[in-house]
LORO-848271 format. One record per atom (N, C-alpha, C, O): residue in three letters; atom name; y, x, z. Coordinates in steps of 0.02 Angstrom, whole numbers, plus 32768, in hexadecimal, padded with zeros to 4 digits. Example, Ala and Ser with C-alpha at 12.3 -4.5 7.8 and 13.67 -1.06 7.14 Angstrom:
BEGIN
+-----+------+------+------+------+
! res ! atom !   yy !   xx !   zz !
+-----+------+------+------+------+
! ala !    N ! 7EE4 ! 8294 ! 8186 !
! ala !   CA ! 7F1F ! 8267 ! 8186 !
! ala !    C ! 7F5B ! 8294 ! 8186 !
! ala !    O ! 7F5A ! 82C8 ! 81A7 !
! ser !    N ! 7F90 ! 8282 ! 8162 !
! ser !   CA ! 7FCB ! 82AC ! 8165 !
! ser !    C ! 8002 ! 8285 ! 818A !
! ser !    O ! 8039 ! 829E ! 8192 !
+-----+------+------+------+------+
This chain:
BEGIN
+-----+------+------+------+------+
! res ! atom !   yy !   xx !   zz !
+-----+------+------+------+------+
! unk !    N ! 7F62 ! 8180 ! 80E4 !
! unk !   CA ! 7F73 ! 813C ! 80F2 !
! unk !    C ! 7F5F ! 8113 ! 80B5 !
! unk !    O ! 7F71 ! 8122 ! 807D !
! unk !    N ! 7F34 ! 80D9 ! 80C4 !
! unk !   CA ! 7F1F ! 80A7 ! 8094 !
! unk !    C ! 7F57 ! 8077 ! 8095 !
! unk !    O ! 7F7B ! 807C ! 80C6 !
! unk !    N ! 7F66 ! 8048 ! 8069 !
! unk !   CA ! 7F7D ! 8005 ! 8070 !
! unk !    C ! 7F59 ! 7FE2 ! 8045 !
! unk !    O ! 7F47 ! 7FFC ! 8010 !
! unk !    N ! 7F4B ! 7FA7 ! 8053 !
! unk !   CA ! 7F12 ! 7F68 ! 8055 !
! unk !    C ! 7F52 ! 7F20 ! 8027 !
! unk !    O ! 7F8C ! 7F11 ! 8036 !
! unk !    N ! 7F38 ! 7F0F ! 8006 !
! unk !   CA ! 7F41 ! 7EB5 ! 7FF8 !
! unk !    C ! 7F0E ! 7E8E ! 7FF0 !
! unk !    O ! 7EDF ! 7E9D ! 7FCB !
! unk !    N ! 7F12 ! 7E4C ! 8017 !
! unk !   CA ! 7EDC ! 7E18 ! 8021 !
! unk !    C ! 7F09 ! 7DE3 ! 8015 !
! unk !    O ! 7F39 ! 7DD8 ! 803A !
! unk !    N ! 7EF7 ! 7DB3 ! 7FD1 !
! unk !   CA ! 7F08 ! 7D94 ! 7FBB !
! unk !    C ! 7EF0 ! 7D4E ! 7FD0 !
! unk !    O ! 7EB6 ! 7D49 ! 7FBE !
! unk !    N ! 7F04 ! 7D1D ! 7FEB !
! unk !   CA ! 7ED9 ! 7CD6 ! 8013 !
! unk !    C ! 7E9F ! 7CDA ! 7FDC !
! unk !    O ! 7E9E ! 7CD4 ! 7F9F !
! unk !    N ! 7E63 ! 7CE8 ! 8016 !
! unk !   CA ! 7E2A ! 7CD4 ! 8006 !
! unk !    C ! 7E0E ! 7CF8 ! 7FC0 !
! unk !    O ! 7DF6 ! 7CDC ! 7F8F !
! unk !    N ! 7E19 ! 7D3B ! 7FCB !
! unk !   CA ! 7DEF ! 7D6C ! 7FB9 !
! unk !    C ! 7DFC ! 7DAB ! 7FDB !
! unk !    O ! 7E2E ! 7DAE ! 7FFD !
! unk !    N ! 7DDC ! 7DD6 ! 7FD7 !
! unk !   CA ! 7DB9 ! 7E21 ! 7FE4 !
! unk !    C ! 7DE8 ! 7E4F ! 7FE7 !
! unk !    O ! 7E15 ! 7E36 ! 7FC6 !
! unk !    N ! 7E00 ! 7E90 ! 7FFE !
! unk !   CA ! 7E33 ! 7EB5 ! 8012 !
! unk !    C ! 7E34 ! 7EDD ! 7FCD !
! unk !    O ! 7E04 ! 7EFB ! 7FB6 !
! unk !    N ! 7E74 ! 7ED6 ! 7FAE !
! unk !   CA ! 7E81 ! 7F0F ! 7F7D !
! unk !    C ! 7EA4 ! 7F4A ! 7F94 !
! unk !    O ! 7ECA ! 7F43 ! 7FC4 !
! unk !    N ! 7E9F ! 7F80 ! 7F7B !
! unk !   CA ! 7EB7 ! 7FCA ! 7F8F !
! unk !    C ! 7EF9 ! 7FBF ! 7F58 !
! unk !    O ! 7EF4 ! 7FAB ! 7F1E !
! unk !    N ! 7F2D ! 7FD0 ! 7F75 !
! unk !   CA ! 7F65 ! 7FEE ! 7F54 !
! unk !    C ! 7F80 ! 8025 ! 7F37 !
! unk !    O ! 7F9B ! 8031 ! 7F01 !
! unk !    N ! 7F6F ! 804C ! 7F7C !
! unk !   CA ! 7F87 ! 8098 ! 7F75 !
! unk !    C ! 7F65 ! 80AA ! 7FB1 !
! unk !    O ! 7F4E ! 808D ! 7FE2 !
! unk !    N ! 7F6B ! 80E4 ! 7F9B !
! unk !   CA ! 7F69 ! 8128 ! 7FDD !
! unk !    C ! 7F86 ! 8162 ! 7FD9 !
! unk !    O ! 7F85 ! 8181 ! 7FA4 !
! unk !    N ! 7FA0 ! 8177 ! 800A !
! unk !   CA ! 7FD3 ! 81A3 ! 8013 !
! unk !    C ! 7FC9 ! 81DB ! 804F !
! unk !    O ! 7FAD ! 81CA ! 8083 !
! unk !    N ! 7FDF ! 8214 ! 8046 !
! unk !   CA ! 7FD5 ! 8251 ! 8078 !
! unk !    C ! 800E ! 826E ! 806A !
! unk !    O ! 8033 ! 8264 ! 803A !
! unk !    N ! 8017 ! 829B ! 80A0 !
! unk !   CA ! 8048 ! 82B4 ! 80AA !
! unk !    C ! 803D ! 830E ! 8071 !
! unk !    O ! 806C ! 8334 ! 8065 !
! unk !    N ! 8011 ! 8314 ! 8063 !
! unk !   CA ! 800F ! 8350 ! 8041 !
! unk !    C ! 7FF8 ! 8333 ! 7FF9 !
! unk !    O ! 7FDC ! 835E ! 7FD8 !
! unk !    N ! 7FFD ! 82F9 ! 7FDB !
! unk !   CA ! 7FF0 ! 82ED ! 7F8D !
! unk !    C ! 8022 ! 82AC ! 7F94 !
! unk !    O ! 8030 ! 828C ! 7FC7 !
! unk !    N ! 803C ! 82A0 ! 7F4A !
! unk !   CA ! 805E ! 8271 ! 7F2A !
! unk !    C ! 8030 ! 821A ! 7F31 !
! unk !    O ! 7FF4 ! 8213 ! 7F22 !
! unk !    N ! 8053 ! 81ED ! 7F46 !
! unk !   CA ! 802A ! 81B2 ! 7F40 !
! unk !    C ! 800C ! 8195 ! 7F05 !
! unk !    O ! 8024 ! 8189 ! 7ECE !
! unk !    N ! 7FC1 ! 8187 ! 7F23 !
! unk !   CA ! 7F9D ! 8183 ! 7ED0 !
! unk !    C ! 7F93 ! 8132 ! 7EE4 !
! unk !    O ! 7F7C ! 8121 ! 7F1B !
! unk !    N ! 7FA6 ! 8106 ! 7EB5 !
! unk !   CA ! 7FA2 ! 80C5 ! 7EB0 !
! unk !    C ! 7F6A ! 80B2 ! 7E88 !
! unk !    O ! 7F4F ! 80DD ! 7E65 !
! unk !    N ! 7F54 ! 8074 ! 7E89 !
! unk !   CA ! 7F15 ! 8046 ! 7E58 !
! unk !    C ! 7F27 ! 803A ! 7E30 !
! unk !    O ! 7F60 ! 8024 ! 7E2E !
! unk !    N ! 7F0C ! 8040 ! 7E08 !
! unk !   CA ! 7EFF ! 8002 ! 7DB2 !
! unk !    C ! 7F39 ! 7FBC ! 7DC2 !
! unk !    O ! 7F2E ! 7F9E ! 7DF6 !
! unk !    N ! 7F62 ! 7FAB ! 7DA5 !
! unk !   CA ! 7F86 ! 7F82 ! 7DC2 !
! unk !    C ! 7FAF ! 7F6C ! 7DDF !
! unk !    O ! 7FC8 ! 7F34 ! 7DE2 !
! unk !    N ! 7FBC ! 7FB1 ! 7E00 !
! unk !   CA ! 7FF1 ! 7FA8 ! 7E47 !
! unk !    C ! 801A ! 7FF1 ! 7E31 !
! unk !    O ! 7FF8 ! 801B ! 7E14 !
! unk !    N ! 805D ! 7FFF ! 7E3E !
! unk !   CA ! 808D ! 8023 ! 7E2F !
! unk !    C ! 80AD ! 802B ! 7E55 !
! unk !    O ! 80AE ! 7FFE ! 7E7F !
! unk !    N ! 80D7 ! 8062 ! 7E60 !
! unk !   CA ! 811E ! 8069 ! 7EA8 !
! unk !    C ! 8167 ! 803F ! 7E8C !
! unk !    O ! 819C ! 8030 ! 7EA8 !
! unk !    N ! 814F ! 8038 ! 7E4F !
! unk !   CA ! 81A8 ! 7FFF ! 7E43 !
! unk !    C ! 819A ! 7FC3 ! 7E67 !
! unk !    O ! 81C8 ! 7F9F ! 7E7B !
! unk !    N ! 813B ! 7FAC ! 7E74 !
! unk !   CA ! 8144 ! 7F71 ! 7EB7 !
! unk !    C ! 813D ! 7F71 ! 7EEA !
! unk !    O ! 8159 ! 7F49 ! 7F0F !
! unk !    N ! 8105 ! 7FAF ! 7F08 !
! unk !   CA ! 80F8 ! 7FC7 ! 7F36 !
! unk !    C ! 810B ! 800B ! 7F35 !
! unk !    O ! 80F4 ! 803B ! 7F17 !
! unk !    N ! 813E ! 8002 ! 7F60 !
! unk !   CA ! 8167 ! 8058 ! 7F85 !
! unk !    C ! 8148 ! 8067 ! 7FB8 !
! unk !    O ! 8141 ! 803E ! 7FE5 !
! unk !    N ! 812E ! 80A8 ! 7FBB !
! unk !   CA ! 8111 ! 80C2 ! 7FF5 !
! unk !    C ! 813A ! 80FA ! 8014 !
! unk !    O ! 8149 ! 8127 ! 7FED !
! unk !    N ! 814D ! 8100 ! 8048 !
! unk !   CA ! 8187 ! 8128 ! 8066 !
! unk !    C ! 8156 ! 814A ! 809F !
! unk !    O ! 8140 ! 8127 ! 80CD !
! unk !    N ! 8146 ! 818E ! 809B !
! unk !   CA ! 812E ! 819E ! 80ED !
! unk !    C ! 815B ! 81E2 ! 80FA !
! unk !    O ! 816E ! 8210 ! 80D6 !
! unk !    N ! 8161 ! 81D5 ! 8128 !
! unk !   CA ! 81B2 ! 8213 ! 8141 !
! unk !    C ! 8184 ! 8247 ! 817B !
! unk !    O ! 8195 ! 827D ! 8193 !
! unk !    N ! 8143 ! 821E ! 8186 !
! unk !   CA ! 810F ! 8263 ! 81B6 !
! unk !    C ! 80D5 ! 8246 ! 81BA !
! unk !    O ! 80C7 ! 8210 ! 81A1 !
! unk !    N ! 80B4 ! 8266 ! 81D6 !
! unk !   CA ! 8064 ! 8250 ! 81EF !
! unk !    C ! 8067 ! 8205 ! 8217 !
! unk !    O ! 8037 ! 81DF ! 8217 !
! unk !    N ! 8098 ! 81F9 ! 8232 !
! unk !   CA ! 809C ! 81C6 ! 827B !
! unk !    C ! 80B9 ! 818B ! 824D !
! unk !    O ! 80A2 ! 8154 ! 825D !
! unk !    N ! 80E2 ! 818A ! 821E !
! unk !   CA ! 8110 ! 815D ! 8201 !
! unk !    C ! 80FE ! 8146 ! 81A7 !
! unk !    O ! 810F ! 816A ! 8177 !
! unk !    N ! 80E6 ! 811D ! 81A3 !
! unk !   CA ! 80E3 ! 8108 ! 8170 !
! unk !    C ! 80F6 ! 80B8 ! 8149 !
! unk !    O ! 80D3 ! 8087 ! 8158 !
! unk !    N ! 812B ! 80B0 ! 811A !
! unk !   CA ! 8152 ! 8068 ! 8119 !
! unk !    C ! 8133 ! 804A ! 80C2 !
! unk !    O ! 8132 ! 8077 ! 8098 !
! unk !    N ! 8122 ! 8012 ! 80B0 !
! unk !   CA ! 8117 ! 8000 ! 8072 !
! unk !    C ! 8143 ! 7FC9 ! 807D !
! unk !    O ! 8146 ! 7FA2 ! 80AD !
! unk !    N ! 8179 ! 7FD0 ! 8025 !
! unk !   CA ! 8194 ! 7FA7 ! 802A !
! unk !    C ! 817F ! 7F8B ! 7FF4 !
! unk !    O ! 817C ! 7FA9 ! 7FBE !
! unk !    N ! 8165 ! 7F2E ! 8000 !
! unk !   CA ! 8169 ! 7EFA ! 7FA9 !
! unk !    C ! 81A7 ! 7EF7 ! 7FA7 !
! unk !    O ! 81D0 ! 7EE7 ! 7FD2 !
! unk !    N ! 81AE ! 7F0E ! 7F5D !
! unk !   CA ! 81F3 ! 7F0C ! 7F2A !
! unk !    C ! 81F5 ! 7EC3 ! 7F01 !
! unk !    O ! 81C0 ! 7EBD ! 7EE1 !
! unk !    N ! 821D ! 7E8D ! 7EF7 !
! unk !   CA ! 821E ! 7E52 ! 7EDD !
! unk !    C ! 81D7 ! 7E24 ! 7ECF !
! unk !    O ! 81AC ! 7E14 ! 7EA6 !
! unk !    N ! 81EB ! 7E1D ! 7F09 !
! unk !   CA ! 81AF ! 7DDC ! 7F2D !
! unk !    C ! 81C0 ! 7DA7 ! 7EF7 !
! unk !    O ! 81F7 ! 7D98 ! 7EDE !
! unk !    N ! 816E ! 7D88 ! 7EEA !
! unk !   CA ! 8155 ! 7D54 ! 7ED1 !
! unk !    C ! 8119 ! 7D33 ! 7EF2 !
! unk !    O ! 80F7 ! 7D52 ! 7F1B !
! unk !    N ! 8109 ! 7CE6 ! 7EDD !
! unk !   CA ! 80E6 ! 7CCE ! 7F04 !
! unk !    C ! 80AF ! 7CF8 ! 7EFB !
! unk !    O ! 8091 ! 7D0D ! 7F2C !
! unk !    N ! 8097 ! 7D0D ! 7EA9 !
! unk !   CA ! 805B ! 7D3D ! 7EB1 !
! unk !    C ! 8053 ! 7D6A ! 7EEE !
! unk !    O ! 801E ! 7D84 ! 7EFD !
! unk !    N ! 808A ! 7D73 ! 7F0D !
! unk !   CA ! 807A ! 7DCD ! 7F45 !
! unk !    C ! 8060 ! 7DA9 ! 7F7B !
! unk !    O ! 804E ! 7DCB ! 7FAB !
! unk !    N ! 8057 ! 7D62 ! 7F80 !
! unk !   CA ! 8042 ! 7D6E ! 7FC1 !
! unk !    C ! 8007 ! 7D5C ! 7FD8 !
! unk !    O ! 7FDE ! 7D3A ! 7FBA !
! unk !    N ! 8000 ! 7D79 ! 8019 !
! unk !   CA ! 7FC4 ! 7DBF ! 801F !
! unk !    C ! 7FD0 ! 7DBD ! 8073 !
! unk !    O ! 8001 ! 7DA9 ! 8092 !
! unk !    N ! 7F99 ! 7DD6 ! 8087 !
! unk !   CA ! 7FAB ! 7DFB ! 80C4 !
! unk !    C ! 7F92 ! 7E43 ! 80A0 !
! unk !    O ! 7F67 ! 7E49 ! 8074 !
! unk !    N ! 7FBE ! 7E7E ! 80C5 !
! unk !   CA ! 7FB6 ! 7EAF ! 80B8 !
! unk !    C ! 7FBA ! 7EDB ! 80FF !
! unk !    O ! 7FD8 ! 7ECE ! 8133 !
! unk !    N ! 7F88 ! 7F20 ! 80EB !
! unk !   CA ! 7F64 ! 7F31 ! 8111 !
! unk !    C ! 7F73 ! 7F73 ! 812B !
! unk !    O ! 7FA2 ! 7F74 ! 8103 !
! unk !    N ! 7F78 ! 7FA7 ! 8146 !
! unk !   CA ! 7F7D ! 7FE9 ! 8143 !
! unk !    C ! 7F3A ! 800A ! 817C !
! unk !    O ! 7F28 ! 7FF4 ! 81B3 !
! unk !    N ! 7F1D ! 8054 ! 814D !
! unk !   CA ! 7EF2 ! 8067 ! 817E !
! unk !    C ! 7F0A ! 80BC ! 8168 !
! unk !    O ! 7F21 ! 80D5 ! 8135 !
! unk !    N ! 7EF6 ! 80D6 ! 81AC !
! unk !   CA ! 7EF5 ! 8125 ! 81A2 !
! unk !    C ! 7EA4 ! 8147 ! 81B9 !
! unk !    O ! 7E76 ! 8135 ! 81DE !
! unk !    N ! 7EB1 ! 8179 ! 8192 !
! unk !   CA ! 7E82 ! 8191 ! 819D !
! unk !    C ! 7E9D ! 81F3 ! 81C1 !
! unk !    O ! 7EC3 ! 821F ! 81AD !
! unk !    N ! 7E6F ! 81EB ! 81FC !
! unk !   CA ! 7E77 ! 8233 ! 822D !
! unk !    C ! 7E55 ! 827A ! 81FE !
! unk !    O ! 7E19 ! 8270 ! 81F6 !
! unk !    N ! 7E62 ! 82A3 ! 81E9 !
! unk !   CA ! 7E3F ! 82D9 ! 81C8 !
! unk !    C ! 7E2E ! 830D ! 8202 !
! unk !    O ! 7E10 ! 8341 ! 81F5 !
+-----+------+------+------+------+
């Protein structure tokens, strides 16, 4: 599972990515004290922003990928 931020009027940044058989590896920048990534299975995956500022916002994105 990818998750995505698109900040008004620029280009999709990568956050993290996460699997169910490795630890979530985050970007340059981005951390789990703001972005919590919770996946409890293959089917279910929740990101939570931790203390919102005007900077966070974003549309944000999620993609999976089938192996």
């Amino acid at each position: 599972m990818f998750w995505y931020q698109q900040p008004p009027r620029n280009g999709l940044k990568l956050i993290v990515s996460s699997s169910t058989w490795s630890h979530n590896s985050y970007e340059n920048g981005y951390s789990e004290a703001k972005f919590e990534v919770n996946r409890k299975n293959t089917d279910h995956t929740l990101m939570t922003i931790k203390n919102l500022t005007p900077k966070d916002e974003a549309t944000y994105f999620c993609a999976a990928s089938d192996h």
